[in-house]
Each structure stands twice: as C-alpha cells, then as structure tokens.
GULUM-939186 format. One record per residue (C-alpha): x, y, z; residue number from 0. Coordinates in Angstrom, 2 decimals, always signed. Layout:
BEGIN
X/Y/Z/NUM
...
//
This chain:
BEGIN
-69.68/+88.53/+57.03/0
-68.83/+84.98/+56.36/1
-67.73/+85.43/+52.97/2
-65.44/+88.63/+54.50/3
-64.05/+86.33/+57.14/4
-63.08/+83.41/+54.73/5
-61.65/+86.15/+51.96/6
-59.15/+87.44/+55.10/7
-57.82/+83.55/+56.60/8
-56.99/+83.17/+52.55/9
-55.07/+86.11/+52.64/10
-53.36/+85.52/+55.87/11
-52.31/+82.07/+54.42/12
-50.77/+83.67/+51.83/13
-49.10/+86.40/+54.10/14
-47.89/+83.37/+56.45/15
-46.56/+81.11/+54.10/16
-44.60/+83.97/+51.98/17
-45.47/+81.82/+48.67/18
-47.73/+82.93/+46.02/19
-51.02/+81.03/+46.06/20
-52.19/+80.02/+42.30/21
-55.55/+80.58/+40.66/22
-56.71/+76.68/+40.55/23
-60.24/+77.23/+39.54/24
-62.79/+80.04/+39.34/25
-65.95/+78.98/+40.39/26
-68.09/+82.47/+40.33/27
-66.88/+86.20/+40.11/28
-67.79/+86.07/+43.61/29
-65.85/+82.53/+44.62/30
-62.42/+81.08/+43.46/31
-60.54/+78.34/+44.79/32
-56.51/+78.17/+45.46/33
-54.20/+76.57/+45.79/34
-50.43/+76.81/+47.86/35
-48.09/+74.30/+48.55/36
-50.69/+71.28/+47.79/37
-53.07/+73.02/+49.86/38
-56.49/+74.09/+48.56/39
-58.41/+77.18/+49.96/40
-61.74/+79.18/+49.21/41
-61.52/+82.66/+48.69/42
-64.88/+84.64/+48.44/43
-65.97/+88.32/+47.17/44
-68.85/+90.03/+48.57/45
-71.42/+91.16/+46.38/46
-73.17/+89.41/+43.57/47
-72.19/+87.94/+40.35/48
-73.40/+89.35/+36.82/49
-75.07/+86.66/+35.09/50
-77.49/+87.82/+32.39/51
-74.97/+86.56/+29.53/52
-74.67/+83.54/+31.43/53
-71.90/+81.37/+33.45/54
-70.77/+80.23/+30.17/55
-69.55/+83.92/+29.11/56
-67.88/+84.65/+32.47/57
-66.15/+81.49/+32.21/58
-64.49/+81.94/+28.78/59
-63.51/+85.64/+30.31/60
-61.82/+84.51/+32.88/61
-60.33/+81.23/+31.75/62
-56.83/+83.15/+31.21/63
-56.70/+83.78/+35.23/64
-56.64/+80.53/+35.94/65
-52.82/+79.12/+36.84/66
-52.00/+82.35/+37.23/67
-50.03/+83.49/+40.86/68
-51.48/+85.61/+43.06/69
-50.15/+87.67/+45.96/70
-51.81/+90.04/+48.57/71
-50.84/+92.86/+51.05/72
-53.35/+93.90/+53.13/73
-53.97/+97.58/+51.36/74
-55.03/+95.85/+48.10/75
-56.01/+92.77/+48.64/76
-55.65/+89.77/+46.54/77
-54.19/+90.84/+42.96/78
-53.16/+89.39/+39.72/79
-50.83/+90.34/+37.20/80
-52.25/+91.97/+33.96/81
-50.34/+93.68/+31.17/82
-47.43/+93.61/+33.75/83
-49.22/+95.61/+36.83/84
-50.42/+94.17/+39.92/85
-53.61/+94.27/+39.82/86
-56.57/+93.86/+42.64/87
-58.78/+90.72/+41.43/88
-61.72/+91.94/+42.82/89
-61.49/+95.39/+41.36/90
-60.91/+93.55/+38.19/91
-64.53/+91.83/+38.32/92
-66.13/+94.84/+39.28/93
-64.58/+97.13/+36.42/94
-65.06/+94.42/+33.58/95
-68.68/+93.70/+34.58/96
-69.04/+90.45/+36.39/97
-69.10/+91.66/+40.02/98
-71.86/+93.90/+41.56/99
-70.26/+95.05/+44.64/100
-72.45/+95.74/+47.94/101
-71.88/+99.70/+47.42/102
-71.81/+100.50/+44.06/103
-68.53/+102.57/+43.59/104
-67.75/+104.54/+40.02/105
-66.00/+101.31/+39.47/106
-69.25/+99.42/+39.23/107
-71.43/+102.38/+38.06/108
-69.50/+102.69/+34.89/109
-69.08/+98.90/+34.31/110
-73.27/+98.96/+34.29/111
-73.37/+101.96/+32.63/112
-71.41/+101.17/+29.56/113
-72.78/+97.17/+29.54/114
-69.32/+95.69/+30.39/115
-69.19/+91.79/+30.88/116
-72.19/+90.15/+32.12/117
-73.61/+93.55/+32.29/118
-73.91/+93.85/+28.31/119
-77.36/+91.68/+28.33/120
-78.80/+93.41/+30.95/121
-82.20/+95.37/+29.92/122
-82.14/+98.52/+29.49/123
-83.39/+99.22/+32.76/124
-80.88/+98.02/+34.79/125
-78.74/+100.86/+35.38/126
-81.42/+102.27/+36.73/127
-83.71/+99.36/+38.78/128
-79.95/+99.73/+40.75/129
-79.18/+103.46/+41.26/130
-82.49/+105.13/+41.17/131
-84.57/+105.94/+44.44/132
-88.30/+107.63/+44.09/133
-89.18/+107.88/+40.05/134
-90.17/+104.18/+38.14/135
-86.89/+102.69/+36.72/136
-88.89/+102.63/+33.34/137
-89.71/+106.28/+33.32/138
-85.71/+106.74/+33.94/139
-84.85/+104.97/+31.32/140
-87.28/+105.76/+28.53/141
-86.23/+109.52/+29.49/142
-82.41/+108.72/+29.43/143
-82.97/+107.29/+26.11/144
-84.30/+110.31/+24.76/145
-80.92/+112.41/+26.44/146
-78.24/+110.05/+25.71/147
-78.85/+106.72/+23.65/148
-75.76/+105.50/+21.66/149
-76.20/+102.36/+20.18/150
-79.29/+101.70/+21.39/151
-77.99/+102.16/+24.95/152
-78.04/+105.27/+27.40/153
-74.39/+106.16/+27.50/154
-72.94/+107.81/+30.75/155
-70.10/+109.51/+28.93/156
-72.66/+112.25/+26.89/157
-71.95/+115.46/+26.45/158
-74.56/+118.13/+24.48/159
-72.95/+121.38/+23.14/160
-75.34/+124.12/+21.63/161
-77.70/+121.51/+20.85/162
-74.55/+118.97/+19.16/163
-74.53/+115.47/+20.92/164
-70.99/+113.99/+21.71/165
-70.36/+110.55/+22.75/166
-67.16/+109.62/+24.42/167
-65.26/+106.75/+25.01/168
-64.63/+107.66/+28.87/169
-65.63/+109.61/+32.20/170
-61.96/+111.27/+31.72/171
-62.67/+112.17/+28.28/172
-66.02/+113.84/+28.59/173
-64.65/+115.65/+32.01/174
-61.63/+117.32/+29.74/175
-64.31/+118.69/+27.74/176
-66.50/+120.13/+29.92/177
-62.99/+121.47/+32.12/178
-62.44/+123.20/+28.90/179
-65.87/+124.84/+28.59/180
-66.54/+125.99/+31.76/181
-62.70/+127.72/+31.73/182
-63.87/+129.37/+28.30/183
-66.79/+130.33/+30.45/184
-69.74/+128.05/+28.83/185
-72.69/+127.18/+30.75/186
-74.78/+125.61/+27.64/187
-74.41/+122.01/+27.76/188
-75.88/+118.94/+29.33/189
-74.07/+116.23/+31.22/190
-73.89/+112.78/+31.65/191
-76.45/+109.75/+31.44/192
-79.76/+112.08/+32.58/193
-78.53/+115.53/+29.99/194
-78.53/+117.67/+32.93/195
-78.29/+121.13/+31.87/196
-75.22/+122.85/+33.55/197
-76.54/+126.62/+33.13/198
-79.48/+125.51/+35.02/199
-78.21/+123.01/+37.14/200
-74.86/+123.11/+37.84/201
-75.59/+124.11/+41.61/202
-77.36/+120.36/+41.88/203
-73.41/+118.76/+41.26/204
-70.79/+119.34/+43.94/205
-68.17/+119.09/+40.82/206
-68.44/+118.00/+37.13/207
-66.60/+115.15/+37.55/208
-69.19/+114.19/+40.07/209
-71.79/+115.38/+37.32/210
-70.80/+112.40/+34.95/211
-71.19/+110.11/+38.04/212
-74.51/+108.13/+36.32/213
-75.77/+107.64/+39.95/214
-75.84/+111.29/+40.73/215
-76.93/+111.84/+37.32/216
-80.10/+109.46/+38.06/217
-80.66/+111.46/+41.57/218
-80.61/+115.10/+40.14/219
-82.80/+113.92/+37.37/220
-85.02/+111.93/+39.47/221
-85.10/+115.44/+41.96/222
-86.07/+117.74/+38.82/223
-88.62/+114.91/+37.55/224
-90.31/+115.98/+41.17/225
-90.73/+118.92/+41.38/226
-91.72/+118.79/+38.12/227
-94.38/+116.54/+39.33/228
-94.91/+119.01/+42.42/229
-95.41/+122.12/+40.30/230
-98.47/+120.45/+37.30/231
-99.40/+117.54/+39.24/232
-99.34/+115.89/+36.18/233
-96.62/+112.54/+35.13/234
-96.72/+113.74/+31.32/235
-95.88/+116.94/+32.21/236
-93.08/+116.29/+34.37/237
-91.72/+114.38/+31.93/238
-92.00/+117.05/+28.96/239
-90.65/+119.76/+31.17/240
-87.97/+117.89/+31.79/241
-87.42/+118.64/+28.44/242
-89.19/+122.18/+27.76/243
-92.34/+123.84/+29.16/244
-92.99/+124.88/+26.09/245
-96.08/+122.90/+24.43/246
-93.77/+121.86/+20.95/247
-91.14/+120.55/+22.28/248
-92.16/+119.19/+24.78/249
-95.19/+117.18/+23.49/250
-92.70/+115.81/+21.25/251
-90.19/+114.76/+23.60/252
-92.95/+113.20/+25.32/253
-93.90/+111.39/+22.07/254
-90.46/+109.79/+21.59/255
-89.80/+108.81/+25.35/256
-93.76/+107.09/+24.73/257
-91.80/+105.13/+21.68/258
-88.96/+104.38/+23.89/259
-91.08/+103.18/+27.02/260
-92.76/+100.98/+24.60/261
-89.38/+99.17/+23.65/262
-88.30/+99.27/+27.41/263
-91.49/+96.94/+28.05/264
-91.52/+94.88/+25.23/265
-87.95/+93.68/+26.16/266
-85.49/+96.00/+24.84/267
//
C-alpha cells in the first residue's frame, strides 16, 4: 500500500508540473528514482524483483533507461519510450523478466515461462513453485519435462501433432496453429507447457488461447494428476497415466520423468 501510494504522488508530480520527469537512477525493478525540475522523487512498483542472475545483470539491462524522459496519464501509468512507442515501465519489467508482479498476469507467466531476464537462472522449478496449487512443484516439472523440454527447459509455446513435437517462438504463434486445426476439424494434439491432450481435454480450457496460458496449463494438469491419484491410489501411477494406462508406455514415461526428477534435485 505504501509503495502504491508513493508510485501515485510521483505521478501526480508529473501530471502537476506538465514537465517530463527523467530516469536519474534505477535502483531495483521494483524502485527508481527521478528527477524534475532539480527535484528528486521515489517511484516504487509493487511486486518483487527477479534476482537469480543477480543485481549486476539487471543493472547492465537497464542502464539504457536511465536519462531517459518519462511521462504518465493515469490509464497507463508511468511509460518510456522504446523503438518509438510509449511504453508502460512497469509492464516493461514484468514482460522482460525482472518484475514478479503481485498477480501473475500472461505478462509475467510468459516472462517465467520462457526464462526472460532475471528469470533465465531460475531452476527449473520455478515456473511451477509459483503457479502450481496441490501436486509437488518437482513432480510438475519432471513431468513437464517429459511433455515439452526445449533446450533443456519446459517451453510454454509446445504444440504435439500426431505424435510430431513443435516448438514456437510465441503464444500467438502456437494459437494460429491450433486455430487452424481445430477449423480443419483436428482434435489430436497436445497443448502448451503440461501436453494437454485437446481430444480428451479440451472441455478442461474455456478457449485455446487460454489453453497455452502455462498457469492453466499447470491447473488442468495438476487436476488430471488427481484423479489420477484418486482412481490407483498410487503416485507412480498417476504419473504414467498421465501419459498412458497402458503398462509400456507408461512405465517408460515414468522411467524418463525418474531421470528428469533426478536432474530437478541435483540442481538443474
């Protein structure tokens, strides 16, 4: 509340004065300092900064913001200029990986999703010590990096075909795709960070752009690891159904998310 209260008198200040404010330091993603007219004054994000790459990395990121103007309205907020667009400065933390917002938005899902900023020497469980709710963080992730792993990371933007992985550079790209299959009438795919299968599953997803959403990916998978769980009382076996009920395929899906909860708790 304090930090929301300080963030609004800046802005008024600028509103007041009519002059653009400039960036004179950046202290943390969450705290910069400015400065108007000779006049210095604290502005403050809520949330928390990213810091597993260390200050050091945020502060050669944004080194380029500082001396730069900013202005504010109060739909937007404070924003910068970047590649000629106006730009919302605390959108900009969030989406390059150095602020965790208090809710996390897609903004921030994707930006720890896809290891962006300080996000990008975070363990491999933290996408999912942050979005997940009733199954262990380290079962999510050993399973997600049987589903999805793309250079060496579970990647949000997966898409599986007739049993062909695709790996795409964004939400929008993998949503075209699966637009374009479902029109054509497909149903045999899987989606997103958790390979939810949409013949079987699309009824879990109130859209498939929500689908690709890696926090409602985490949810449905976490709500078919369950009942899973529910129906052979048994952890291993929820885990290789999630896979296949049938003893082959899924003993060996079971084998390689052993090999990847292994790495999970040796560091990776």
């Amino acid at each position: 509340m304090t930090r929301r209260l300080v963030m609004i008198l800046s802005l008024a200040s600028l509103s007041i004065t009519g002059r653009a404010a400039t960036i004179e330091n950046i202290i943390s993603p969450t705290s910069l300092v400015l400065t108007q007219a000779g006049a210095r004054s604290v502005a403050d994000f809520d949330g928390k900064p990213v810091f597993y790459c260390g200050l050091k990395a945020f502060e050669s990121w944004a080194a380029p913001l500082v001396g730069q103007p900013v202005r504010s309205n109060p739909e937007t907020g404070m924003t910068v200029s970047v590649d000629a667009r106006e730009v919302p400065l605390e959108r900009l933390l969030v989406k390059k990986g150095w602020l965790q917002p208090v809710v996390l938005d897609d903004d921030a899902q994707a930006a720890i999703a896809e290891g962006r900023g300080g996000w990008a020497c975070a363990g491999a469980t933290a996408p999912f010590e942050l979005m997940h709710a009733s199954v262990d963080p380290k079962v999510l992730a050993g399973i997600a990096l049987n589903e999805s792993a793309f250079n060496g990371r579970a990647w949000p933007w997966t898409l599986n075909v007739a049993g062909q992985g695709y790996f795409f550079r964004s939400r929008e790209d993998a949503y075209r795709v699966i637009e374009s299959l479902i029109a054509r009438g497909r149903c045999d795919f899987d989606v997103g960070l958790m390979q939810v299968n949409w013949c079987w599953h699309a009824r879990r997803f109130a859209s498939p752009w929500e689908a690709l959403a890696p926090a409602t990916s985490i949810r449905v998978a976490e709500d078919i690891l369950n009942e899973n769980y529910s129906k052979t009382h048994s952890v291993a076996k929820a885990i290789a159904y999630y896979h296949s009920a049938n003893p082959a395929p899924g003993q060996a899906y079971l084998a390689r998310f052993a090999r990847h909860l292994n790495q999970i708790q040796t560091g990776l």
